[in-house]
N, CA and C of each residue as an Amber inpcrd file, in Angstrom:
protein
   294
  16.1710000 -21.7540000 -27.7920000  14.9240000 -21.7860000 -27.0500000
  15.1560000 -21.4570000 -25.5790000  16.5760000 -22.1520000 -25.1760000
  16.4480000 -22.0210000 -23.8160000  16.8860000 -20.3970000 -23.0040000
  17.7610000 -19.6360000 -24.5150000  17.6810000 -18.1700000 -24.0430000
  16.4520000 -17.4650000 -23.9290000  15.5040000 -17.8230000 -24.8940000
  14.6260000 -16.8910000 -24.9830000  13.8020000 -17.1320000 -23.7260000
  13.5220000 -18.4870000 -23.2010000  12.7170000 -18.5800000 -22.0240000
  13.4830000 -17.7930000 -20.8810000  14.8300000 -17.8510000 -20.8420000
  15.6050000 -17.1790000 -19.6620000  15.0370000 -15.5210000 -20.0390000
  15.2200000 -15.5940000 -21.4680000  15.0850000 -13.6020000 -21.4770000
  13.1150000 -13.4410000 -21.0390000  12.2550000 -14.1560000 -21.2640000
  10.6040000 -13.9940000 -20.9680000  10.7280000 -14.1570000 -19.3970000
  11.5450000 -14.9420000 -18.4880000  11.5330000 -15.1810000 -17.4320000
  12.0560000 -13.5790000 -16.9450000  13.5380000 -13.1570000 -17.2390000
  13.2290000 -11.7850000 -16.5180000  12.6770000 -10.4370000 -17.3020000
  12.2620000 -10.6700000 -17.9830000  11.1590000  -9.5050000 -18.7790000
  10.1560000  -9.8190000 -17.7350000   8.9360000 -10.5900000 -17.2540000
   8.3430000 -11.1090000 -16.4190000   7.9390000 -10.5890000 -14.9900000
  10.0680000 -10.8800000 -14.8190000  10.3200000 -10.3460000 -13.0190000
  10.0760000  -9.3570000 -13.0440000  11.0320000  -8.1730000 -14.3390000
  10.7360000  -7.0270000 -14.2270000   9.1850000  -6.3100000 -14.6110000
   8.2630000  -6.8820000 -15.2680000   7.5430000  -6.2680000 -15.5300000
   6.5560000  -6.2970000 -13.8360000   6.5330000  -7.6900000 -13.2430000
   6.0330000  -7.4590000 -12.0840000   7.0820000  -6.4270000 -11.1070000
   8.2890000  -6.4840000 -11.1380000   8.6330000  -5.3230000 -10.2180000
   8.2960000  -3.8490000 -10.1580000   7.5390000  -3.6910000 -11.8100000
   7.7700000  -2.2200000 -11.9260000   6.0340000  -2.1590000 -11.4510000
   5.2060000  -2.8920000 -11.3520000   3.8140000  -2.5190000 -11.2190000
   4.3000000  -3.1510000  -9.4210000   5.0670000  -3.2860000  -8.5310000
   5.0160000  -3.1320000  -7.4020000   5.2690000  -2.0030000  -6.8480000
   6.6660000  -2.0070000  -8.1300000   6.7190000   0.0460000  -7.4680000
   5.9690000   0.7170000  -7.8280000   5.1200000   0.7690000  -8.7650000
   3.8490000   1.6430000  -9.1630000   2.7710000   1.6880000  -8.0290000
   2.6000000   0.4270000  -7.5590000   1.5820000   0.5490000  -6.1410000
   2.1350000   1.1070000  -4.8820000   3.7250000   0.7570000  -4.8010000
   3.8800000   1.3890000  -3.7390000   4.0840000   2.8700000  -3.8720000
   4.1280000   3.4260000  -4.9270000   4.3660000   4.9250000  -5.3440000
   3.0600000   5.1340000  -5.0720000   2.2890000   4.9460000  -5.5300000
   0.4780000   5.0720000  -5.3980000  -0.1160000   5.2510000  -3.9280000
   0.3680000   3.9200000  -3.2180000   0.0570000   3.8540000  -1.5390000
   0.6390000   5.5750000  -0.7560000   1.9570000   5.5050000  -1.2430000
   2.4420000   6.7980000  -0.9140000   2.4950000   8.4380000  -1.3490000
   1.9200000   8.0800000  -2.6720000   1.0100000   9.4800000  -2.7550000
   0.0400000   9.1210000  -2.1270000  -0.8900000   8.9120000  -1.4670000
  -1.7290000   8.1790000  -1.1680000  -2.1600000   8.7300000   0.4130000
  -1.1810000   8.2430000   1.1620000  -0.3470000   8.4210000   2.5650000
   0.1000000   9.6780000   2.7210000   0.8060000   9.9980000   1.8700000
   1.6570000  11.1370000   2.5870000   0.9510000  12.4970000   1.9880000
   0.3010000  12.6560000   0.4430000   0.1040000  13.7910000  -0.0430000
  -1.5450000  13.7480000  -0.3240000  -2.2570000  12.9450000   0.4400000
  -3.5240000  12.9830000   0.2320000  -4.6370000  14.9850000   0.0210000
  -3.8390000  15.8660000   0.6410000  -4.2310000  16.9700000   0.7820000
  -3.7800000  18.0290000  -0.3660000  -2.4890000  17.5370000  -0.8980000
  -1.9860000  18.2440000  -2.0950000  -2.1500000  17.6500000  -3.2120000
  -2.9320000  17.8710000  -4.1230000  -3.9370000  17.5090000  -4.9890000
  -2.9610000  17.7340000  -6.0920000  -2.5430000  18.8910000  -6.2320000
  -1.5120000  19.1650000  -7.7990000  -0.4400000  18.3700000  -7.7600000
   0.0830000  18.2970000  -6.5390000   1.3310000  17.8930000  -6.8730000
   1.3760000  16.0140000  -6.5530000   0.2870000  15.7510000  -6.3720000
   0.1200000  13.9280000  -6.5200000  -0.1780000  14.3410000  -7.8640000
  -1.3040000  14.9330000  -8.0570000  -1.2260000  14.4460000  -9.8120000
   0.0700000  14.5150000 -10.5910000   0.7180000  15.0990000 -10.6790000
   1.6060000  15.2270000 -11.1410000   2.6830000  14.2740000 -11.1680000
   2.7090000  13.4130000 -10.2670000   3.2290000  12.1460000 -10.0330000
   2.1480000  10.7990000 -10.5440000   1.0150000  10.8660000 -10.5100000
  -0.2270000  10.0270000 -10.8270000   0.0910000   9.8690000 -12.2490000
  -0.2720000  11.1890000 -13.0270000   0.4570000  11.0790000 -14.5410000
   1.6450000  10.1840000 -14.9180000   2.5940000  10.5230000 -13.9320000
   3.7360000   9.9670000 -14.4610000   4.0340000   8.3160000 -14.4190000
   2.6740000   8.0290000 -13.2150000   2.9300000   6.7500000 -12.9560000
   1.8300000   5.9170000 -13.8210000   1.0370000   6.5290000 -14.1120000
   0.0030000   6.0860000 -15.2810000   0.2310000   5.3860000 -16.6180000
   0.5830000   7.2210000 -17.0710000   1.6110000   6.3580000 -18.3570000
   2.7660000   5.6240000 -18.6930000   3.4550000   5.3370000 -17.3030000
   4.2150000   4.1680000 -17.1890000   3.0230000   2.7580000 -17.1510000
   2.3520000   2.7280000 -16.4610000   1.3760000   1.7410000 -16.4410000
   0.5630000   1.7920000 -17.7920000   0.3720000   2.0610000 -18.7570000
  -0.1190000   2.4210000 -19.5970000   1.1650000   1.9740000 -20.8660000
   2.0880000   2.5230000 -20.4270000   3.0850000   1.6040000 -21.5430000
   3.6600000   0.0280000 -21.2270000   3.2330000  -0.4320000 -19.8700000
   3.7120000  -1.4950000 -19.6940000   2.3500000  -2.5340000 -20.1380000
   0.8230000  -1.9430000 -20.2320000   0.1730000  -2.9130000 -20.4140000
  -0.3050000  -2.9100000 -21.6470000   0.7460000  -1.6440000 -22.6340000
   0.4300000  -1.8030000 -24.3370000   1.4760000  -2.9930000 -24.2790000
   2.0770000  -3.0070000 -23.9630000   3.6120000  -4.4240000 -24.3830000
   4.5910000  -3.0010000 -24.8630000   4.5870000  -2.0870000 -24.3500000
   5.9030000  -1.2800000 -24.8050000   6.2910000  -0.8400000 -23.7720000
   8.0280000  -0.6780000 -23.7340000   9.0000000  -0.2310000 -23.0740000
   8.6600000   1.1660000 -22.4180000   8.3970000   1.4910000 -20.9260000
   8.6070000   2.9540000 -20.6050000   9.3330000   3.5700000 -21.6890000
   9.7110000   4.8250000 -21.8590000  10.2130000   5.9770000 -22.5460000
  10.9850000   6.6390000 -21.7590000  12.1680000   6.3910000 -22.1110000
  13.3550000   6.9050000 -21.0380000  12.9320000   8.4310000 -20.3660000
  12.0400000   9.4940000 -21.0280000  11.9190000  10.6100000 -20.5500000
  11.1280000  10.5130000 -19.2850000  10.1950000   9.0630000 -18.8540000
   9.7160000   8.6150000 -17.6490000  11.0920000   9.0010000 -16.5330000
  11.7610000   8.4040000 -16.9330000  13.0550000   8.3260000 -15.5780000
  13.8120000   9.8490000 -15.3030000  13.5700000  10.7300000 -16.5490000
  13.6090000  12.2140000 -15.8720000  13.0000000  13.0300000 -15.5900000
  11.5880000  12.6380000 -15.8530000  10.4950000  13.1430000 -15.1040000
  10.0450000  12.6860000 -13.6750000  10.5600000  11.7150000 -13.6840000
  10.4690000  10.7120000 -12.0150000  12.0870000  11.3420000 -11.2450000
  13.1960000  11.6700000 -11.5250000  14.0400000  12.3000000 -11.0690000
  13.9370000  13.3330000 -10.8120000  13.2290000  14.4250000 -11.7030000
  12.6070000  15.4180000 -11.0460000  11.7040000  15.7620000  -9.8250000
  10.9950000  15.0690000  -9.9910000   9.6190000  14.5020000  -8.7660000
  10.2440000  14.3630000  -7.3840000  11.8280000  13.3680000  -7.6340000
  12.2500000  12.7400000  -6.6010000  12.9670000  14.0210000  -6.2120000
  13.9960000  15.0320000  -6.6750000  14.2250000  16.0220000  -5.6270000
  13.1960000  17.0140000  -5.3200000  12.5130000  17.2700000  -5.5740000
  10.9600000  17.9780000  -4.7800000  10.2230000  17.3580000  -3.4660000
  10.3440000  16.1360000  -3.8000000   9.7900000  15.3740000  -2.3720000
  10.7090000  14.7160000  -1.4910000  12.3210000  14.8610000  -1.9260000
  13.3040000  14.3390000  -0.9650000  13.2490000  14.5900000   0.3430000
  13.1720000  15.5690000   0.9140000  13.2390000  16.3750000   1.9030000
  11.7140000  16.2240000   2.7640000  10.8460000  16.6850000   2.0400000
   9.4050000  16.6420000   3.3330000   8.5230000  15.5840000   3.2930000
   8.5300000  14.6860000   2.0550000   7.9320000  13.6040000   1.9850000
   8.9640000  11.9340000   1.5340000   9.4840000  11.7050000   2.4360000
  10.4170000  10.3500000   2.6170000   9.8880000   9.3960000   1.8600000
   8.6180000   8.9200000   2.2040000   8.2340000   7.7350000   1.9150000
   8.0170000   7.9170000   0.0830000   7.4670000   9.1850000  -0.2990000
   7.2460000   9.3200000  -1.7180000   8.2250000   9.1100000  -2.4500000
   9.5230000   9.8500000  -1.6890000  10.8380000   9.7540000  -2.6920000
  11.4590000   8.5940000  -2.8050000  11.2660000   7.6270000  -1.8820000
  11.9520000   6.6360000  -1.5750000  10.7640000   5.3920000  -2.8730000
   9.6890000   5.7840000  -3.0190000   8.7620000   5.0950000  -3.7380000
   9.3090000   5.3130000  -5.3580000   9.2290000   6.4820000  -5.3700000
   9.7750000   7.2150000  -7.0160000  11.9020000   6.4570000  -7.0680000
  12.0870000   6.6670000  -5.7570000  13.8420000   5.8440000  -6.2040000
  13.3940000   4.6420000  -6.8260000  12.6390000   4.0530000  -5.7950000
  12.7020000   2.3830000  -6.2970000  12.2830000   2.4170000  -7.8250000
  11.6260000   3.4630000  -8.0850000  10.3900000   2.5720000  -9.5690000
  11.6270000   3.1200000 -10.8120000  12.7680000   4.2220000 -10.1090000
  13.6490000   4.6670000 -11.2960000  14.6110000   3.6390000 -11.2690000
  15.1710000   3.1940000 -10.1780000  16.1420000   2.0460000 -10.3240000
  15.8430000   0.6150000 -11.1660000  14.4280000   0.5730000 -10.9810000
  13.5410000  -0.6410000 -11.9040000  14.2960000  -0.1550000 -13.1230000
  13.5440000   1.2560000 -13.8490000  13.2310000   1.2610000 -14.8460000
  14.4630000   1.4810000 -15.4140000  15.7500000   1.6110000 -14.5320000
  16.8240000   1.7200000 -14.8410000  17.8730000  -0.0140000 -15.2420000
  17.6360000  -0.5250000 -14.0890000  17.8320000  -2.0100000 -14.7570000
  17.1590000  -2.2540000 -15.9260000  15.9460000  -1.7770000 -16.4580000
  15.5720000  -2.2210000 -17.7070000  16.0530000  -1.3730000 -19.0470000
  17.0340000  -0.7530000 -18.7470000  17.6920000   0.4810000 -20.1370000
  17.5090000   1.4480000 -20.0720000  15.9940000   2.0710000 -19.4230000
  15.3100000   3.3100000 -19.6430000  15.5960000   4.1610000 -18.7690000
């Protein structure tokens, strides 16, 4: 009993960490790419159906974390705050297997 409460306790942490980086990915498309319309969506998608698999009760889909690696060298360079939003939410989803 007392593993499984330890394993619901950080299933939990992580599920709230990954919908923090989802907002802060959001704030920063948000902020920085309010004028480039294709290429937030294109990140919006990706952060959707991550949000979308976390509130069926299923695991992101590891192909999330190479579609978010992609994203992240396109915006390394002229948009900081985006890439630095997309690191955090891959390192999440990376502590969690995916």
């Amino acid at each position: 009993m007392l593993n499984k409460s330890i394993f619901e306790s950080r299933w939990e942490a992580t599920m709230k960490q990954i919908k923090q980086d989802l907002e802060g990915l959001h704030q920063a498309i948000n902020h920085e790419l309010p004028a480039d319309e294709c290429t937030a969506a294109s990140l919006k998608q990706v952060a959707q159906e991550i949000h979308l698999a976390l509130e069926t009760g299923h695991s992101p889909q590891a192909d999330f974390n190479q579609q978010l690696e992609t994203e992240l060298l396109a915006f390394s360079e002229e948009h900081p705050r985006v890439a630095q939003a997309i690191r955090n939410l891959i390192n999440t989803l990376s502590g969690m297997g995916v």
